[in-house]
Structure formats: structure tokens, C-alpha cells
N, C-alpha and C positions, 0 to 999 in steps of 0.2 A: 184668821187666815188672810196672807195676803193677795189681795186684789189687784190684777195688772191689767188696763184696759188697753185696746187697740195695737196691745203686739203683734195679732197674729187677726185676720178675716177665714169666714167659712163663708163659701160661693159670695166674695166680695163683700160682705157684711161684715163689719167689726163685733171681736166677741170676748168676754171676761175669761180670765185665766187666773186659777186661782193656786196659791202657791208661790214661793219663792222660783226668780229665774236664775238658773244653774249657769255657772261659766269655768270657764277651762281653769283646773287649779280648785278646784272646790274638792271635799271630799264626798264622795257620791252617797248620799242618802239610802237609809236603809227603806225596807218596804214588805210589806204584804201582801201576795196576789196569790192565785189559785191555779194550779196546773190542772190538765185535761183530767183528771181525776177527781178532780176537786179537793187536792192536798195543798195545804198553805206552804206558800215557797217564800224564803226573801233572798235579797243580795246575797248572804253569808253562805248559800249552797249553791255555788258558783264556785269556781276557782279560777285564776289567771285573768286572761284580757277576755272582755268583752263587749259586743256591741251591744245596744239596747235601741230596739226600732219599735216606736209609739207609733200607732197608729188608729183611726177611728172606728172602722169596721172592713175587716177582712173580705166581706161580702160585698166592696167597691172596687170598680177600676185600677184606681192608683194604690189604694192599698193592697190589692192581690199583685199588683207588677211588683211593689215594693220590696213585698216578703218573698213572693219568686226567686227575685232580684238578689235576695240579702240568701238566699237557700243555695243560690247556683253559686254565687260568691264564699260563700259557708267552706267550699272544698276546699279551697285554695289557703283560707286564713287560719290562724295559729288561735284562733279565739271561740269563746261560745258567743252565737248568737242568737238574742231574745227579741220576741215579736210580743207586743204589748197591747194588750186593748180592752175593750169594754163587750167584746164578743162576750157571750155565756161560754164555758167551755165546751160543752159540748155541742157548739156550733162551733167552736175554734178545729175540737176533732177532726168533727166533719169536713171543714172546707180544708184542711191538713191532708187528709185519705185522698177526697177528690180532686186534690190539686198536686199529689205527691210528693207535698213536701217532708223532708228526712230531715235534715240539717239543724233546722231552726227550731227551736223551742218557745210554743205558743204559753201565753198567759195571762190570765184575766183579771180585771182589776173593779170589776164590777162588783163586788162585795161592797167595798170602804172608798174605793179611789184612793188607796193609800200611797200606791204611785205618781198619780198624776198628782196628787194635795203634795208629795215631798220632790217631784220635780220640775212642777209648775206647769203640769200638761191639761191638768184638769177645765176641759173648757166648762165653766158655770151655765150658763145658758143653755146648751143640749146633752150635758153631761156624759161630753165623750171625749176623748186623749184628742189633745191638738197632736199634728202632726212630729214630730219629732226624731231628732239620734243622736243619742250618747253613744260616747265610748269610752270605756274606765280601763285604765292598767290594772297591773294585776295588784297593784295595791289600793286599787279604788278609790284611785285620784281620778277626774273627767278630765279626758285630755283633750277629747271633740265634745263640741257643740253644735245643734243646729235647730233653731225654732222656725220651721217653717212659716214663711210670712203667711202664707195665703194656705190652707189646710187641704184644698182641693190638688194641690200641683205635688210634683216628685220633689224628694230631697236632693242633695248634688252625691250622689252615688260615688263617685268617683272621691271628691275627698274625705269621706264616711272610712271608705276603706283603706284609704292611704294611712288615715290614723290608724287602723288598727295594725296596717302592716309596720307601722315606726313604735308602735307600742311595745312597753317590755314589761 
């Protein structure tokens, strides 16, 4: 598996990242993660465009604005959007009900990390999704890219979703 050091800091500390890093023009890696049910999902049961927003735990600041963020945006866009993380699902549920999100579909990678090992999020060190957003057309090519330098701060929202509104 490969090892990419000092891509990316959690609270200003440099941390391993393990997995190949994804760039625009790739074709989006398949994966295994678990829906709030705990039924195995990959790429293939999706259709059309979509975003995919990695994140480390739901139950933080920037990761709850994020997924908000990407839920309130959800209306608007032509795409599914997936929130990804190492929550348990049914903590993913819960903070889903309590925080009212509809749009977004939550999924956990805490089984295998077969997400983070096939798009390079898996931070080795605390064994949680570096920050991250893809976006794939609907033939699941990556048309965005974004590795969060620093894991504590927001992604650039704005061009997240430009890509998905230029996607076809």
C-alpha cells in the first residue's frame, strides 16, 4: 500500500496517508462501505454525477457544517451526494435525524477502509478519512479534486460545486 507523507496535517501535525492520490482524469476507484443499515454499498449503485465528501467524524465542527453544507446544496444540484467517514453507522443515523439531513447519503468505511486505502484518504496514524471531495461524471471519470491541506479547516465549497454543476 502506498505511503504518502506530509500531504495533508491534523491540528498542524503532519500525518501518513495511505493509498494512491486521485487526480482529475483518473477513473474513480471502486469501494466497499456500509449504508446506515449496514448493507454493503460500492460506486456501481449510484448513477450519474456525483459528489463524494470524506470526512473524519460527523460529530465535529467542520465536519457537521460540511455535510449541512453539501445537504442544503443537494437541492439545487443534478447529482447524488455522499458523505463518507469512519462514523459507525449508526451514529452516522443518529447525528443524520438530529441534524435533519435528507439529501445526503451517509456511509461508513470503518469495516476495511476500502475507501480511504482506494482514494488515498485513509489517514494511517488515527485511522480516519483525511478531509476530502471528489466529484465523478456520470461515467466515473474525477473531474474535482481536493485534499485538504490541513484536515481541521473547510474545503473551498464553492468550487466543489461548480464542478458538479459543469459535470455531465
Amino acid at each position: 500500500m502506498e505511503e504518502r507523507n506530509g500531504i495533508v496535517t491534523f491540528a498542524g501535525n503532519p500525518v501518513t496517508l495511505l493509498g494512491p492520490e486521485i487526480k482529475v482524469g483518473d477513473k474513480a476507484p471502486d469501494f466497499t462501505v456500509v449504508d446506515n443499515s449496514l448493507k454493503p454499498v460500492s460506486l456501481s449503485d449510484f448513477d450519474g454525477v456525483k459528489l463524494i465528501s470524506v470526512v473524519p467524524s460527523l460529530d465535529t465542527p467542520v465536519c457537521d457544517a460540511q455535510t449541512r453544507r453539501f445537504n442544503e446544496e443537494a437541492a439545487n444540484l443534478n447529482a447524488t451526494v455522499l458523505t463518507i467517514s469512519v462514523d459507525l453507522p449508526f451514529a452516522q443515523k443518529r447525528w443524520c435525524g438530529a441534524a435533519g439531513i435528507d439529501r445526503v447519503i451517509t456511509l461508513s468505511d470503518y469495516q476495511s477502509m476500502s475507501f480511504g486505502k482506494a482514494y488515498g484518504t485513509y489517514i494511517k496514524d488515527l485511522r480516519l478519512e483525511a478531509r476530502a471531495i471528489f466529484v465523478l461524471n456520470s461515467e466515473n471519470e474525477v473531474i474535482y479534486v481536493e485534499y485538504v491541506k490541513e484536515v481541521t479547516d473547510h474545503p473551498n465549497y464553492e468550487k466543489a460545486i461548480q464542478a458538479v454543476k459543469e459535470a455531465k
